[in-house]
Structure formats: C-alpha cells, structure tokens
PAKE-953464 format. One record per residue (C-alpha): z, x, y; residue in three letters. Coordinates in steps of 0.2 Angstrom, whole numbers, padded with zeros to 4 digits, always signed. Layout:
ZXYALA
...
END
This chain:
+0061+0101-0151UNK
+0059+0087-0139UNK
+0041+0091-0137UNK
+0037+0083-0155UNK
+0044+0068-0150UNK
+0032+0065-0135UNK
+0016+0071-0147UNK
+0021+0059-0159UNK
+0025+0044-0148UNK
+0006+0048-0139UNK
-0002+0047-0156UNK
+0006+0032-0163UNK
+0004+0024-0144UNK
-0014+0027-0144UNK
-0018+0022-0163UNK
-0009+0007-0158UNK
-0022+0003-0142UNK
-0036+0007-0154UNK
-0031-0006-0167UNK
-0028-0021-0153UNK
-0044-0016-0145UNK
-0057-0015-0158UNK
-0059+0003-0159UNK
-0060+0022-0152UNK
-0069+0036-0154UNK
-0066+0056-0146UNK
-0084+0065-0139UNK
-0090+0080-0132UNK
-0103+0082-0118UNK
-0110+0084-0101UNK
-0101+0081-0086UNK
-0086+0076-0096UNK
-0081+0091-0110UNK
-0068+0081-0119UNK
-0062+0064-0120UNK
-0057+0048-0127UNK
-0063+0031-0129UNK
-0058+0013-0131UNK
-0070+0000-0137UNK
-0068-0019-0135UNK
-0077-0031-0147UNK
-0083-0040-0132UNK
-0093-0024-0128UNK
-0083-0017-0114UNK
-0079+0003-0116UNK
-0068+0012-0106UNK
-0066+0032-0106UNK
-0054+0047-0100UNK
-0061+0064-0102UNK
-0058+0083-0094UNK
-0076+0085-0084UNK
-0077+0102-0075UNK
-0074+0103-0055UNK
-0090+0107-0045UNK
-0090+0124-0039UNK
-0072+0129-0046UNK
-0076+0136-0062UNK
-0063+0136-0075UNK
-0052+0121-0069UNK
-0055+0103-0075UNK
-0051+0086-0069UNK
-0048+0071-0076UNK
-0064+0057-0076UNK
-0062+0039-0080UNK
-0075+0028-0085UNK
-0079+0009-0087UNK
-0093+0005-0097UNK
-0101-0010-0104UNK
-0114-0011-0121UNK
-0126-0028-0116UNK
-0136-0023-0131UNK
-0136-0016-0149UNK
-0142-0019-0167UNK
-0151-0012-0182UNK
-0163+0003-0180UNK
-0165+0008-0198UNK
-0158+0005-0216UNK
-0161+0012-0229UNK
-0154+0014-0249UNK
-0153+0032-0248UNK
-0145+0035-0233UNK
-0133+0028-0220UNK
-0139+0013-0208UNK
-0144+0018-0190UNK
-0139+0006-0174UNK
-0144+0009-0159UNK
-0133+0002-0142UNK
-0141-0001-0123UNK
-0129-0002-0108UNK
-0123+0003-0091UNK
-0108+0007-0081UNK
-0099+0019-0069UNK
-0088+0035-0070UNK
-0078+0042-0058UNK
-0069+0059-0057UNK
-0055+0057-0042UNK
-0043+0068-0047UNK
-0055+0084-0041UNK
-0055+0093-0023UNK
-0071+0085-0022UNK
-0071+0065-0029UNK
-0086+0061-0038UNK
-0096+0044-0043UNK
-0110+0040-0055UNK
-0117+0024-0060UNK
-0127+0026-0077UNK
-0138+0019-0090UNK
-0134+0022-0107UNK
-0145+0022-0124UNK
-0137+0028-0140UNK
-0137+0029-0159UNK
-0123+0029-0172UNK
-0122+0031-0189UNK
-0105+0024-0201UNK
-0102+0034-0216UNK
-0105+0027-0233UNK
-0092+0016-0240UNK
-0083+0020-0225UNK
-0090+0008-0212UNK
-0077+0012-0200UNK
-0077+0031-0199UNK
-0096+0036-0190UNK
-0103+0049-0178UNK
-0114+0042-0160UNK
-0126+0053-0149UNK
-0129+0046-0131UNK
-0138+0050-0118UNK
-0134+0043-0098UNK
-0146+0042-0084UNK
-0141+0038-0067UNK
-0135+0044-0049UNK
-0120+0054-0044UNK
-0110+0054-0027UNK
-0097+0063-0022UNK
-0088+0066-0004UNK
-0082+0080+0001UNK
-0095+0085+0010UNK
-0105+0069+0006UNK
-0121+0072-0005UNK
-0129+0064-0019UNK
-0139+0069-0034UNK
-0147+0064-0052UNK
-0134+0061-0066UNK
-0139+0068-0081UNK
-0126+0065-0096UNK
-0122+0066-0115UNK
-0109+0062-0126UNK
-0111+0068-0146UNK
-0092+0060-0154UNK
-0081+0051-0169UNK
-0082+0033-0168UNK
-0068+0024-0178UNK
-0067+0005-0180UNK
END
C-alpha cells in the first residue's frame, strides 16, 4: 500500500532531524494534547502539537512553538537512583491554524530524569506560566500549561 511508504518516509525524516539537532522528545499536556519536540544543543526548542479549539469541542488544531532553555543543571544525584536536572526558560506558542488564532508568551521551569545506563532515553515534567491572546473576538487571559513527555538525546 502506498500509505506505508509515506509512514515510513515520516519516521525515518524525523529521526533524521532529531540526530542533526541534538534531540526530540514527544509530551502530553495542557493546552497542547499531543506533540513533538526538537531540541538544539544551543538551547533553542521548537514544538508542533494538536491543542484543542476554544469553544468547539472535539476538533483540534495545530500549535507551533518556539522556545528557548537560558538555564539548566544539576538538581540532585544520587547512587541509588537516577540524577535530576532541572531547566529555566521562556518563549512563545501560537496556535493559528484554529477559527479563533491564539498567542501565549510563557515562562517555563522543568525537571528531567535519564534512565540509568541509558543517558539518552529520559522522561521531563514542565510547568508554563504566561499570558494568552487570541483574536477573534479579541480577548486575553492567563496561560497556564503542562507538558509530562520522552526525551531522547
């Protein structure tokens, strides 16, 4: 079937961008339900996820995000279990693709945990505080986000 050949062109594409850029990761969370996420060694992150439309329950658009880590380290090691590093940043996600376009700028603060021997296979819990717009009609509000994931190096 022709469909295979587009799956399997897809997954080799994008294990392909992950290698040249450092790494990627798929998450779960609030706004955005499901996504992906590509990780540059120079801290830059960027994001396409399915976030849920505002007031039309059931259907899903398409949010793109651009996001930049400014700070990270050590949070706790021990010899009994996996280290813990936490990572500081901001940045901006916009979900256009919606009846009703949306911004948010965000501050991020997360935690991530590599398995074992296997430093790059890990899990990462964020949490994002910020402001939302969107258009149409014109209003504003507080951005409250998650994002619980796989990180791969």
């Amino acid at each position: 079937m022709n469909w295979r050949k587009h799956v399997l062109a897809a997954v080799l594409s994008l294990s392909g961008l992950a290698a040249a850029v450092g790494g990627a990761g798929l998450y779960t969370g609030w706004p955005e339900v499901f996504g992906l996420q590509f990780t540059a060694p120079a801290g830059w992150r960027m994001s396409v996820g399915m976030s849920p439309e505002r007031g039309r329950p059931g259907y899903y658009s398409t949010a793109l995000s651009l996001d930049f880590i400014f700070s990270s380290g050590l949070l706790y090691q021990s010899d009994d279990v996996p280290e813990v590093n936490y990572y500081a940043g901001a940045g901006v996600t916009g979900s256009l693709l919606q009846a009703s376009p949306e911004i948010n700028g965000h501050a991020m603060l997360g935690v991530e945990t590599y398995i074992g021997d296997m430093n790059s296979t890990g899990f990462f819990a964020e949490l994002q505080l910020g402001q939302s717009v969107w258009f149409a009609p014109v209003g504003t509000t507080l951005h409250l986000g998650a994002r619980f994931g796989v990180a791969l190096k």
